[in-house]
Structures are given as structure tokens and as C-alpha cells.
C-alpha positions as semicolon CSV with decimal commas, in nm:
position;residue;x (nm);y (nm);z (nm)
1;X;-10,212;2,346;-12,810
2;X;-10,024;2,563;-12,568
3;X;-9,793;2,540;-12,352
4;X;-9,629;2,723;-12,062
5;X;-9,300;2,673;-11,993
6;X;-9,164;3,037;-11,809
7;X;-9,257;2,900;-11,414
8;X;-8,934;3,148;-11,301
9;X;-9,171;3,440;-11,425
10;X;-9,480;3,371;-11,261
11;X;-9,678;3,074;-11,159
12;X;-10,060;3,016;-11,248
13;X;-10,241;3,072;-10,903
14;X;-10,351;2,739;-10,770
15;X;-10,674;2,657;-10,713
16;X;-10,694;2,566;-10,357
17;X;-10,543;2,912;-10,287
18;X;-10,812;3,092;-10,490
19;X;-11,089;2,912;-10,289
20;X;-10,925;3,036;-10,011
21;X;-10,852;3,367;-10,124
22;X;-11,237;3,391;-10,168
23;X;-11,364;3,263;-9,895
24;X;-11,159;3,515;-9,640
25;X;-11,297;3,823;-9,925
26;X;-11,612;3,698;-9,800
27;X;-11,596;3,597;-9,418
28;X;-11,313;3,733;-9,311
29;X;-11,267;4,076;-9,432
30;X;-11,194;4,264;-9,170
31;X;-10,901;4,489;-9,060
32;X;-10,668;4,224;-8,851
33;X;-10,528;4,500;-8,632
34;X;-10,867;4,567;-8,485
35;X;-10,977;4,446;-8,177
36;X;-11,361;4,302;-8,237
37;X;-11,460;3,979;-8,386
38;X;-11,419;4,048;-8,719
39;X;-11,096;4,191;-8,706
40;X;-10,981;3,882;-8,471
41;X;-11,130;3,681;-8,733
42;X;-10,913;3,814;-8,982
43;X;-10,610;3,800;-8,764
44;X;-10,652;3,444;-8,748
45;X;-10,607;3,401;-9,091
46;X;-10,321;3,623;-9,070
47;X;-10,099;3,404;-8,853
48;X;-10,225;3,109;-8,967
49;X;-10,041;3,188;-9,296
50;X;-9,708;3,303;-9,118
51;X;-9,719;2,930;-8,985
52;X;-9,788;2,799;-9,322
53;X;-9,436;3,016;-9,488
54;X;-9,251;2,976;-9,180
55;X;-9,325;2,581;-9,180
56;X;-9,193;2,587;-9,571
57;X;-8,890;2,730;-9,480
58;X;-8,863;2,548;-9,136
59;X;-8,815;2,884;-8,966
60;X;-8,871;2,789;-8,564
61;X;-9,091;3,113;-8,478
62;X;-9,336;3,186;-8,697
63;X;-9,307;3,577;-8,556
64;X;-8,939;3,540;-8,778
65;X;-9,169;3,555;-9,128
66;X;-9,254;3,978;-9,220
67;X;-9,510;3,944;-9,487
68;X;-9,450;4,184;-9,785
69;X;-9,548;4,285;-10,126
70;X;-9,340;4,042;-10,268
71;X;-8,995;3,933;-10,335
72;X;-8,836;4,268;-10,431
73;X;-9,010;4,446;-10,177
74;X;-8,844;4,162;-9,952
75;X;-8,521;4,171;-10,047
76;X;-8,477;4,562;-10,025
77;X;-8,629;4,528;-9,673
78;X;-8,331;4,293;-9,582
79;X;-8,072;4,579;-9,788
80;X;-8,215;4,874;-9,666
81;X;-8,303;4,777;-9,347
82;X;-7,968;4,674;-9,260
83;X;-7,760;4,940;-9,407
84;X;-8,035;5,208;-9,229
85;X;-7,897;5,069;-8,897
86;X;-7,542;5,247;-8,938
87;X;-7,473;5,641;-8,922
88;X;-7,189;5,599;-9,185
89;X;-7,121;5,437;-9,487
90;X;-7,010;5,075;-9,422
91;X;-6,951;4,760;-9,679
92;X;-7,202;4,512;-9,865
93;X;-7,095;4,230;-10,079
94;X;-7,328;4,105;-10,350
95;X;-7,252;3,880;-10,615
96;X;-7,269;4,041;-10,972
97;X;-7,557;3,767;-11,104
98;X;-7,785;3,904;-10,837
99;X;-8,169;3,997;-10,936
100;X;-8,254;4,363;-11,010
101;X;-8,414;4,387;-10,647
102;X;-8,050;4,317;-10,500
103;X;-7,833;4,534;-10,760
104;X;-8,047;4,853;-10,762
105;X;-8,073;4,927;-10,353
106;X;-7,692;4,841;-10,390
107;X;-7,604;5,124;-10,653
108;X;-7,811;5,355;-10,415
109;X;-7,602;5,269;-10,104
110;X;-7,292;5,329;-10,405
111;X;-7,461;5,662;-10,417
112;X;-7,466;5,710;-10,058
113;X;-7,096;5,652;-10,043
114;X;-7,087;5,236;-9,924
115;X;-6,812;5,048;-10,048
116;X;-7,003;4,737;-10,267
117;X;-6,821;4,456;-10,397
118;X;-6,960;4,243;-10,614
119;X;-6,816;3,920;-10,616
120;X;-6,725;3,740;-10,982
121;X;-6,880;3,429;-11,089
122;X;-6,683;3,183;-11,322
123;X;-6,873;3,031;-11,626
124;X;-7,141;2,887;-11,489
125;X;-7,217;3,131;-11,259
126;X;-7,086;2,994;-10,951
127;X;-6,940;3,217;-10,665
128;X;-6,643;3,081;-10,541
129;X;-6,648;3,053;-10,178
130;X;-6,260;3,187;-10,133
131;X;-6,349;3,499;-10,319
132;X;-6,594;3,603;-10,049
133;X;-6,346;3,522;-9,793
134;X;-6,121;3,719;-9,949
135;X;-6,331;4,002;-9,994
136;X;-6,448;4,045;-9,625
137;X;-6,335;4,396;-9,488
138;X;-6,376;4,471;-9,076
139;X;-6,629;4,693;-9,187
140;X;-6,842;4,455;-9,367
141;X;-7,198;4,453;-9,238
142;X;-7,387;4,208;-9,472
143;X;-7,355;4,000;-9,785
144;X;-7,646;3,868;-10,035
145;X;-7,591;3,604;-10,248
146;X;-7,865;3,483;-10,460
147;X;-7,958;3,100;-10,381
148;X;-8,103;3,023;-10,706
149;X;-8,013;3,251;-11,018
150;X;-8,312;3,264;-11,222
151;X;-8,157;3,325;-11,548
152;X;-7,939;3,070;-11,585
153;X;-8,054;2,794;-11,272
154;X;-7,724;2,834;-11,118
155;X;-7,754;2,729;-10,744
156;X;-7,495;2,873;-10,508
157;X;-7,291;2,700;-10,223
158;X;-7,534;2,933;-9,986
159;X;-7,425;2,725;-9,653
160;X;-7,032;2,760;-9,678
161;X;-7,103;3,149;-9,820
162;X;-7,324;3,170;-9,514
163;X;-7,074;3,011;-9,262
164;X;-6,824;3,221;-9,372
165;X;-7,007;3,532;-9,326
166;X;-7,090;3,439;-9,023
167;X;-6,766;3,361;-8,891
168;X;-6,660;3,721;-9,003
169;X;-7,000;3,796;-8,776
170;X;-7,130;4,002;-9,107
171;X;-7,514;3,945;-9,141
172;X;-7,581;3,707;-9,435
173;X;-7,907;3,702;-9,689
174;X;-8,034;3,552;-9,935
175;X;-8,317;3,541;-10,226
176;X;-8,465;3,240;-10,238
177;X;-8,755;3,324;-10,460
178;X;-8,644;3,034;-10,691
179;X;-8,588;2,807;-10,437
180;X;-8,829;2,808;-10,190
181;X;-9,123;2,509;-10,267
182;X;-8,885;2,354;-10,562
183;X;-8,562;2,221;-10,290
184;X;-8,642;2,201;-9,938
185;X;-8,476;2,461;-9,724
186;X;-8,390;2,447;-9,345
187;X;-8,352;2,726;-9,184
188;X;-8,244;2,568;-8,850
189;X;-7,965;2,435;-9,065
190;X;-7,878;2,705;-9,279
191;X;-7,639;2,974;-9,128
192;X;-7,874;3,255;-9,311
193;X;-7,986;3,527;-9,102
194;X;-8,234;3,700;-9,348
195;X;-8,422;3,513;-9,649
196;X;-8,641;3,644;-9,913
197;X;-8,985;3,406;-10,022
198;X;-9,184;3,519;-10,283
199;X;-9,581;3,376;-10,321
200;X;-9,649;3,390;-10,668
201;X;-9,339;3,160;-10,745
202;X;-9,489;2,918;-10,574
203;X;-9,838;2,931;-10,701
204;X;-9,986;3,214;-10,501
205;X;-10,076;3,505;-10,619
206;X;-9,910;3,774;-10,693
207;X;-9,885;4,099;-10,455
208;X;-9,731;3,902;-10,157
209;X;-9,402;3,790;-10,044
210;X;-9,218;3,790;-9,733
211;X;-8,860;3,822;-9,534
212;X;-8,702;3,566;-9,293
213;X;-8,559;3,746;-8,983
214;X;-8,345;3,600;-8,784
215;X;-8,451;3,608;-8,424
216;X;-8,184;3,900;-8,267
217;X;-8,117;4,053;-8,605
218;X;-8,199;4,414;-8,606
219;X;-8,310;4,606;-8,910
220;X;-8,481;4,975;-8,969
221;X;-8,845;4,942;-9,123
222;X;-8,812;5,092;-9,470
223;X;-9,205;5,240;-9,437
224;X;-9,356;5,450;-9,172
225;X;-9,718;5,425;-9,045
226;X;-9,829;5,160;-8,780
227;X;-9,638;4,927;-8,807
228;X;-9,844;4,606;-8,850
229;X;-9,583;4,304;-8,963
230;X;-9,395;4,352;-8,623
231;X;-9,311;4,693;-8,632
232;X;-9,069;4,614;-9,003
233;X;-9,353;4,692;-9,205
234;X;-9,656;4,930;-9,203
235;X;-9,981;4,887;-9,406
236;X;-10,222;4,695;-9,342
237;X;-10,201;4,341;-9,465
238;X;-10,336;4,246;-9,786
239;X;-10,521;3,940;-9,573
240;X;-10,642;3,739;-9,897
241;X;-10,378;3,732;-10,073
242;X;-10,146;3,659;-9,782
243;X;-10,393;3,360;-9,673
244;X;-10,352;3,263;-10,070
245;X;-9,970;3,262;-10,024
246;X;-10,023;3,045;-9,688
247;X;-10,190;2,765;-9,851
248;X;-9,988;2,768;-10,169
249;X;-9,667;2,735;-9,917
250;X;-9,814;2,459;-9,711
251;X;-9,978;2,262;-10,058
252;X;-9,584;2,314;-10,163
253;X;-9,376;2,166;-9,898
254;X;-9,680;1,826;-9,885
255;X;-9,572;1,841;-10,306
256;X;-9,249;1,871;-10,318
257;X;-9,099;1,567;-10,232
258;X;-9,243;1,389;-10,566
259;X;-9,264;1,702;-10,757
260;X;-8,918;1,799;-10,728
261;X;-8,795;1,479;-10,898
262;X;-9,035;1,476;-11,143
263;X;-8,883;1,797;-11,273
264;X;-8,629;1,691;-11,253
265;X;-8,665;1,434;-11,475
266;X;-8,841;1,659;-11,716
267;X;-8,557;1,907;-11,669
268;X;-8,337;1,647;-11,784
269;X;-8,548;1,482;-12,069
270;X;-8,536;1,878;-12,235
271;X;-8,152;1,903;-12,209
272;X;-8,112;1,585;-12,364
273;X;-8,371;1,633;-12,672
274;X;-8,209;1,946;-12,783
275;X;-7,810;1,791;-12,691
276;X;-7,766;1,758;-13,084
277;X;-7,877;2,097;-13,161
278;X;-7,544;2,286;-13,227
279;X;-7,706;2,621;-13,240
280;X;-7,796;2,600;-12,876
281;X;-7,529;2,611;-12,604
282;X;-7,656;2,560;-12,226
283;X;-7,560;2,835;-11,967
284;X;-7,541;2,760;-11,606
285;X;-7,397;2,496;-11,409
286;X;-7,571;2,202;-11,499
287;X;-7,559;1,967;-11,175
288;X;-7,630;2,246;-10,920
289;X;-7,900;2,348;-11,088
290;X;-8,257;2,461;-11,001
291;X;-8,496;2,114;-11,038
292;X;-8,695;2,343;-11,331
293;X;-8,504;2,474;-11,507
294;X;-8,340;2,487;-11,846
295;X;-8,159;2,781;-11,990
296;X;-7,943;2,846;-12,330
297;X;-7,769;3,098;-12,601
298;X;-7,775;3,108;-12,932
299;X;-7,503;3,004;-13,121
300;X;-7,461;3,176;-13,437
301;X;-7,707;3,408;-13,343
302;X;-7,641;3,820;-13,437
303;X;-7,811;3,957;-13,154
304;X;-8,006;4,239;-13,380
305;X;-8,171;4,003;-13,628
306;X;-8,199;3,721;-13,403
307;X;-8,189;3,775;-13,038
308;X;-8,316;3,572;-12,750
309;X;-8,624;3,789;-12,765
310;X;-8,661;3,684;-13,142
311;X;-8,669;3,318;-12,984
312;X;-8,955;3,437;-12,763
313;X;-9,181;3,568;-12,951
314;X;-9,167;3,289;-13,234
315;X;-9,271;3,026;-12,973
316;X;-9,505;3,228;-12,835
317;X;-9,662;3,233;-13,202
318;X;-9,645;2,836;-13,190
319;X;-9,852;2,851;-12,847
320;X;-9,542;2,784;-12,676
321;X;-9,451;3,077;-12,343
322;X;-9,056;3,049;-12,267
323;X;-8,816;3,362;-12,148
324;X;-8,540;3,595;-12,257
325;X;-8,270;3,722;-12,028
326;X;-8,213;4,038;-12,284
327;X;-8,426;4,327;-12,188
328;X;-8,506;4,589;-12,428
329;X;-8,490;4,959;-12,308
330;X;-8,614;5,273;-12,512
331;X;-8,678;4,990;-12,852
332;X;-8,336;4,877;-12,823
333;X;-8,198;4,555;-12,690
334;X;-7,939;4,522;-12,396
335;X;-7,739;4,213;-12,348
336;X;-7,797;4,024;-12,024
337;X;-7,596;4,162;-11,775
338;X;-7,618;3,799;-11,583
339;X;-7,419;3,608;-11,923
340;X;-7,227;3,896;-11,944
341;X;-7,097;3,851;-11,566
342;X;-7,025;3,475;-11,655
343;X;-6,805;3,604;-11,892
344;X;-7,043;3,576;-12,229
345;X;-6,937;3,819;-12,519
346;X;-7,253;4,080;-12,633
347;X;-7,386;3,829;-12,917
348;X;-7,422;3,572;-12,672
349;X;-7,566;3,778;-12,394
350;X;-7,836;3,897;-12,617
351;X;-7,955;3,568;-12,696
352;X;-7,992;3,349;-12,403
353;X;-8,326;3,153;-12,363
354;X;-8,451;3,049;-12,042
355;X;-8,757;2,727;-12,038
356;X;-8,865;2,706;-11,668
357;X;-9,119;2,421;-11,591
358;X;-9,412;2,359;-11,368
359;X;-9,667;2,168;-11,223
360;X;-9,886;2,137;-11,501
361;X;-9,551;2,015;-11,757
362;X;-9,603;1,669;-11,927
363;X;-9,336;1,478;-12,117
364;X;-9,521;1,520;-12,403
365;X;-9,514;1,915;-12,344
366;X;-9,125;1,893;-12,357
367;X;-9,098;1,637;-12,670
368;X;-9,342;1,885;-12,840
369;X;-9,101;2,231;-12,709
370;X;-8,819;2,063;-12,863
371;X;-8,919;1,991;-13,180
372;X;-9,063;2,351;-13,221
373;X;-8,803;2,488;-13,129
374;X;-8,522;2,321;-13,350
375;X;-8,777;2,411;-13,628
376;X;-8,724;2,742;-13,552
377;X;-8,386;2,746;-13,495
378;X;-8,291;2,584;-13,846
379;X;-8,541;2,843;-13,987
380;X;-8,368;3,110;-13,871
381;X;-8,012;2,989;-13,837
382;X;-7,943;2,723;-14,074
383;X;-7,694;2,487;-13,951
384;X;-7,494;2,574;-14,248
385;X;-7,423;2,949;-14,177
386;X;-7,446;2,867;-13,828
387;X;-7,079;2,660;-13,817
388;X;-6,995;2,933;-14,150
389;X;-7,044;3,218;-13,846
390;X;-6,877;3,035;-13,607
391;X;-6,590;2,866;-13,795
């Protein structure tokens, strides 16, 4: 028996977007920038798909939806392309939970002499919406929040951090990898001016993404070459996979009415199975909180011996797939720098467990994860020197 239970990492492809993935590799190949039938052919699957994300997202014109390489290509689009507009160093505001593909282009603009803030989160990684007004400077030019933190579940008030912003007339983005096809999202609503979608989070495949831009907001193409999504990104599209990513966004939005509440449900039927198990302690804010997902640390855990990646790999020998928010670097662990920015100590940041569920989750998948893992746990820390660790 196996089971998958790390959806936040990756999705299984669906198959509906495989057939169709296959049937444009073999009738409608061609280059969609050329002018003859094949490449119109192609083209036509092209925008077909950008009406298939933008309809997810309710984005009015489907010309708003830039197809990338995925979700970190995506967000650095929205980073870089906005700070590329200005001649001088201006400021950004992040939040300091934000994925990789937010921090990193950050410390370069650091490097480049911007001004970044990064906004604190209290204990279950919320941003408080005062501390971003407090933080705006006249010279603030955009701020990116994360929607859905997916480490920990954590959403974030994104429409009062987005009025706000906007009020200050900053440019405001978001990553909604997590979000997007789990909780609707209306961009005609939403005061968000650029929003990152990811396909194989939604069971695409991997290798395409794409970025929300506001109609009117400028930004500088990161690549140069011909310019093919709109003149924001050269290359020429990956047509398949983007017609994959179309289908799986359109097959999401029909699904998610039902489908969010039944993880919901599931969600909730995991939390409360492992309640009475007092060496795990959940992380994130459990009401506004991704439909999927479940996330702890380990209590009593030493972080060398036992680690969150310790956790990992012994499930993974029961058949069971979950993830770690510890990364190792050069055969040594580093704590989570996500728990750590909640406020975790080092012990606790370098054993936090993440279980992220999916379509194919039963009830019997999560009665089964549970009592795996408490075997596991009381293997490796008895309850005993558990509360003798902690007392």
C-alpha cells in the first residue's frame, strides 16, 4: 500500500491533460508564432489555454495571463520586472515566510542597493495588516506577500494587504501557487495587480506556470529574444505542456467546488487523529488555512538524531510520501527558515512535517497515515523521554 500525501510538492499529472498533451505533440506541433496552418493551428491551442488560466483566476482579459516556466520563473518576472522599471534603487516589502522564488531576487535587489523589508509574522505565520501599513515608505514600489504559505498552510489577509498597497499606489503581488484550483480566487475582486499560478500544483505538468498582469501595469521582460508571451517573455512556448496546464486549470475550477470541502474534511479528520499525540505540535494558523493541508514539529525531537527529514524518510519506508521544511545543504541540516520566522527555536525548526493532500486521498489513506505515523513517533521518541526532554 502506498500513499501520497506531499500535493504542495507536486501533483500527479491528470489524465485528461496527458491526452491532451499528446494529442497537440501529434496534430498540433507547430511553431505558434508562424503564420501558416500549422503554426495557426498551434496558436489556437495557445490561447485557448490562456482562457482556460485566466477563467481559473477570473482574470477579465485573457491577454492579462504571461505563460512561463513555472511558478518561480513567475514570480521573479513580477520582482524583476518591476524593480527593472526604475534607474535607482527604490523599496520592496516581502514578508519573511515567503518561498525561495520571492526571497532570493529580493537579496539580489539587497545587493543592488534596494531597501527590503521583510515584514514579521506572529506564531502562526500571519502578517499583520498594520505592520505593512506601517512599513510603507514614499518610495515603495511593490510588495509580495505570499497567499498561501506552503510550509505551514498559513493563508494571508491578501485583500486588506492588497488594499492597502494600493491605497499607498505601490504595485501589489502575490504567489498563489498554493491557492489557485484549491480556494476560488477573483481577480475582479481582489485588489492584486500581479499573481503567480503554477500548473503542476494543480495537476499539470510540470515546466509551465504563468503571471497575472494587471491591465496598465508596466514591467521590463527579464529575457531577450522575440518576445512571444506579449513582449514579457521570449521563447517560444512550450505548446503541450501549456495546453496540459489549460485543461488541468479548467478540470480545476468545474472540481473545486466539491473537492475543496472534501479536503477539507480530510484535512480535518488528520488533525484530529493525531490531537492526542503529544510529540506532535501543529504549526500554522489553523482556521485560515489552505483546504489540504496539515503541517507539524516534533516535540521532543533533537534535530540531529531525529529531524523532520528523519520523519520523512521512515514513512517513505512504510509506503507513505509526506514533506520536511528542513533542507539539508553540503550533508548537514538547516532549520526551516519559515518556523524560524514564526518565532520556532532551532530544534523545532528542524523538525517540522508537512502532509499535503490530494485528489486521489481517501479517509482510509488518512486513518492508515496516522497510525503509522504515531508508530513511528513512539519508536523513536517514547512518550516517556519525550515529556523527560521537555519537562
Amino acid at each position: 500500500m502506498q500513499i501520497y500525501l506531499d500535493y504542495s510538492a507536486t501533483t500527479p499529472t491528470r489524465l485528461e491533460a496527458i491526452s491532451t498533451m499528446q494529442a497537440v505533440l501529434t496534430q498540433q506541433w507547430g511553431n505558434p508564432s508562424s503564420l501558416h496552418e500549422w503554426g495557426g493551428r498551434a496558436a489556437t491551442v495557445l490561447e485557448q489555454a490562456r482562457m482556460q488560466v485566466a477563467s481559473l483566476v477570473n482574470a477579465r482579459n485573457a491577454e492579462s495571463i504571461i505563460f512561463t516556466s513555472g511558478g518561480t520563473e513567475a514570480d521573479n518576472l513580477a520582482i524583476m520586472g518591476v524593480a527593472q522599471r526604475y534607474s535607482s534603487p527604490q523599496h520592496l516589502i516581502i514578508s519573511s515566510i515567503e518561498h525561495s522564488a520571492i526571497a532570493e531576487p529580493a537579496r539580489s535587489l539587497e545587493r543592488w542597493g534596494w531597501q527590503v523589508t521583510r515584514l514579521p509574522v506572529d506564531g502562526n505565520g500571519c502578517v499583520n495588516p498594520d505592520r505593512l501599513q506601517a512599513a510603507l515608505q514614499p518610495n515603495t514600489v511593490l510588495v509580495s506577500i505570499v497567499y498561501g504559505q506552503s510550509e505551514v498552510g498559513t493563508l494571508q489577509p491578501i485583500e486588506t494587504l492588497g488594499k492597502i498597497t494600493r491605497s499607498h499606489g505601490a504595485l501589489f503581488h502575490t504567489d498563489a501557487v498554493q491557492v489557485a484550483g484549491r480556494l476560488p480566487i477573483d481577480l475582479q475582486e481582489l485588489p492584486v495587480d500581479l499573481l503567480s499560478l503554477s500548473s503542476h500544483k494543480i495537476y499539470g505538468p510540470q515546466g509551465a506556470g504563468a503571471l497575472y498582469i494587471r491591465p496598465g501595469v508596466e514591467i521590463v521582460p527579464l529575457l531577450g529574444g522575440g518576445g512571444q508571451e506579449s513582449k514579457l517573455r521570449s521563447g517560444t512556448q512550450a505548446v503541450p505542456i501549456i495546453a496540459g496546464f489549460g485543461i488541468a486549470a479548467e478540470l480545476a475550477a468545474q472540481e473545486m467546488p466539491t473537492e475543496t470541502s472534501r479536503l477539507v474534511s480530510l484535512r480535518d479528520r488528520l488533525f484530529a487523529q493525531l490531537a492526542d499525540v503529544p510529540q506532535l505540535i501543529p504549526t500554522g494558523d489553523r482556521q485560515s488555512r489552505l483546504p489540504h493541508h496539515a503541517s507539524f514539529y516534533i516535540k521532543g525531537a533533537d534535530g540531529e538524531k531525529v529531524s523532520g527529514k528523519t520523519i520523512v524518510r521512515q514513512m517513505n519506508l512504510a509506503g507513505i510520501g509526506i514533506g520536511a521544511g528542513s533542507a539539508c545543504h553540503s550533508g548537514k541540516l538547516s532549520p526551516s527558515p519559515i518556523l524560524l520566522a514564526m518565532g520556532y527555536d532551532k530544534a523545532a525548526a528542524l523538525s517540522g512535517i508537512r502532509l499535503t493532500l490530494g485528489r486521489e486521498t481517501t479517509a482510509a489513506d488518512i486513518d492508515w497515515t496516522a497510525t503509522v505515523l504515531k508508530q513511528i513517533l513512539d519508536r523513536l521518541i517514547p512518550v516517556k523521554l519525550q515529556l523527560s526532554v521537555n519537562s
